[in-house]
C-alpha atoms as an extended CHARMM CRD file, in Angstrom:
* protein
*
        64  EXT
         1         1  UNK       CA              0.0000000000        0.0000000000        0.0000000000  PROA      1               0.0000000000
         2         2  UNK       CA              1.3500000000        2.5660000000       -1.0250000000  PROA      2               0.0000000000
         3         3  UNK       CA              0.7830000000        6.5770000000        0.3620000000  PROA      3               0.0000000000
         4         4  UNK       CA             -2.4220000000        8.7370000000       -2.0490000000  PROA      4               0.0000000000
         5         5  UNK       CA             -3.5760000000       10.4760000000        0.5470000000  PROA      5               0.0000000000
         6         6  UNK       CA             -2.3060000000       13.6880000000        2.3530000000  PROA      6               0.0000000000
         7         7  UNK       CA             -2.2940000000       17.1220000000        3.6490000000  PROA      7               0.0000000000
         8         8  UNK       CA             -5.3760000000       18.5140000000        3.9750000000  PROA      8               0.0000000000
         9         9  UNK       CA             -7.4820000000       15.7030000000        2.5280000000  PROA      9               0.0000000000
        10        10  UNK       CA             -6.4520000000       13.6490000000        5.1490000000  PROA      10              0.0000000000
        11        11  UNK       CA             -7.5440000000       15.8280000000        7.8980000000  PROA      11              0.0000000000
        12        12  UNK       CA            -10.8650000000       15.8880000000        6.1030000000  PROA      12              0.0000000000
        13        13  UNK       CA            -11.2990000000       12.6140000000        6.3970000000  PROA      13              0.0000000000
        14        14  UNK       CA            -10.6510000000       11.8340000000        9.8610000000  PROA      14              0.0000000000
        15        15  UNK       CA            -12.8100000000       14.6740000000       10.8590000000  PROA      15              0.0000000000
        16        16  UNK       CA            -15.8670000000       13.9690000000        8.4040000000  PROA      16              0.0000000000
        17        17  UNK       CA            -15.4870000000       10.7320000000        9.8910000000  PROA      17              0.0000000000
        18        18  UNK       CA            -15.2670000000       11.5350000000       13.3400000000  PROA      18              0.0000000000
        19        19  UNK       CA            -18.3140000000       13.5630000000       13.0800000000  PROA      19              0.0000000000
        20        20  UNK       CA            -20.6380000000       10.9810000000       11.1100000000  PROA      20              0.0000000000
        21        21  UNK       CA            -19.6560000000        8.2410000000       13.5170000000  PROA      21              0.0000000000
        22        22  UNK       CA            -20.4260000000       10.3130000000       16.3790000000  PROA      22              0.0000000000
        23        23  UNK       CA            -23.8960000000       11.2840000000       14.6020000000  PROA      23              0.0000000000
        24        24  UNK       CA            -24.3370000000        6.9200000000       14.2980000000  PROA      24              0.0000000000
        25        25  UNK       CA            -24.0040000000        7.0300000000       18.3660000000  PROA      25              0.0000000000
        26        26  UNK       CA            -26.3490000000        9.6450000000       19.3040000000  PROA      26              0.0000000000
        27        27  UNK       CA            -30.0010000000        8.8900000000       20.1790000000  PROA      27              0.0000000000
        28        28  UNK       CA            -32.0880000000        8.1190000000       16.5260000000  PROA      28              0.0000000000
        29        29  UNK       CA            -28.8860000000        8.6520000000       15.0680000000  PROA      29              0.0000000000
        30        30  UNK       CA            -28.9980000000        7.1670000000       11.5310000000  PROA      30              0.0000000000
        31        31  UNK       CA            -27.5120000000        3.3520000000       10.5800000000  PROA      31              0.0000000000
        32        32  UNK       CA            -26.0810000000        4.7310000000        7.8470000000  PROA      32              0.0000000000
        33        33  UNK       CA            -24.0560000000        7.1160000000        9.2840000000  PROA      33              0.0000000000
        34        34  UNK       CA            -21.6070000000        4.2960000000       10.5160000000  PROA      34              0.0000000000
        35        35  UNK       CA            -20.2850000000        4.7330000000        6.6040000000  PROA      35              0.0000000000
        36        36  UNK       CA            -17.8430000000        7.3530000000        8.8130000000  PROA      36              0.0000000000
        37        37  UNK       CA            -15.6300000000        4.2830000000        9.3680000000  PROA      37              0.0000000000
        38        38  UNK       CA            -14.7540000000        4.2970000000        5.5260000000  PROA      38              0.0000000000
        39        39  UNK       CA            -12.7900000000        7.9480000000        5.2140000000  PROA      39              0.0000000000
        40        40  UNK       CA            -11.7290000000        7.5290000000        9.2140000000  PROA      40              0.0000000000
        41        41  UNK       CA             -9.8890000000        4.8480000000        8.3960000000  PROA      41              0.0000000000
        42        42  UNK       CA             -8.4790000000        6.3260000000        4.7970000000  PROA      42              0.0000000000
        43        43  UNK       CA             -7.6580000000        9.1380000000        6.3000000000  PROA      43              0.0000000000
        44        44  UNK       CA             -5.4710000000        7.3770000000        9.1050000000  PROA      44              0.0000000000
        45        45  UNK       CA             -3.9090000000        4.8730000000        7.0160000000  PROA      45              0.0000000000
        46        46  UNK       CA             -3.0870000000        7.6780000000        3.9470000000  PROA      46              0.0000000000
        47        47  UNK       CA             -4.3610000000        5.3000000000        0.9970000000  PROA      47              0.0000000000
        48        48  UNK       CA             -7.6080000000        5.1210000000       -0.2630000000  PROA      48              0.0000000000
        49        49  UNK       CA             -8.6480000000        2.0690000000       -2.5530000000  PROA      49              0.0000000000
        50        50  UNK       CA            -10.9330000000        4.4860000000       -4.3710000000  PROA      50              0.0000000000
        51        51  UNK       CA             -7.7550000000        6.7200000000       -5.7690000000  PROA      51              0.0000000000
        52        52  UNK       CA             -5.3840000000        4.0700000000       -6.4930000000  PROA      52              0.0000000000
        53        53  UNK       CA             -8.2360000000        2.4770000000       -8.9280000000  PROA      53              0.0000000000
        54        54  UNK       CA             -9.0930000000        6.3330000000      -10.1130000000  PROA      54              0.0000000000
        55        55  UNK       CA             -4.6690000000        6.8950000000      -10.6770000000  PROA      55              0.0000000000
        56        56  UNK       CA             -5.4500000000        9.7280000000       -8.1450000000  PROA      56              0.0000000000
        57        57  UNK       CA             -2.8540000000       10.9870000000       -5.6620000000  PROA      57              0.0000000000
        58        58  UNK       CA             -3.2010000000       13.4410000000       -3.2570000000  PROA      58              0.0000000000
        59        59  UNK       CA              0.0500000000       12.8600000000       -1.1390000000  PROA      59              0.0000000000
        60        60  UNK       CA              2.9270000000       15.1690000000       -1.9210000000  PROA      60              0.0000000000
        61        61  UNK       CA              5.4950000000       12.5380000000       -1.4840000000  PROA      61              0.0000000000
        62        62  UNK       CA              4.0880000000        9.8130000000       -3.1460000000  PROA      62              0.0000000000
        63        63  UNK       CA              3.8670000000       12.0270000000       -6.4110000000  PROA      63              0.0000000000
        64        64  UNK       CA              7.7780000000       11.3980000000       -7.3170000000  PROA      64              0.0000000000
């Protein structure tokens, strides 16, 4: 696995996912919501399955 995911895309994604999985645990919170887990974990583990198929990259080191 290699790095497509950084700077400020990767902050958005923890905290989009933060904030839906928190949304999942509230009272009549939405099921759905627990898709949060999906750009959480992209955005901790800098690669997304999604870019490498798309030939995106998004991480400043990975583009040399």
């Amino acid at each position: 696995m290699k790095t497509n995911v950084g700077g400020i895309d990767k902050i958005l994604r923890i905290v989009a996912g933060i904030a839906l999985i928190a949304w999942a645990l509230m009272p009549e919170g939405p099921v759905w919501a627990w898709i949060g887990v999906v750009p959480l974990a992209t955005g901790l583990l800098g690669w997304c399955p999604a870019y490498t198929l798309l030939g995106m990259n998004t991480c400043p080191l990975g583009k040399k």
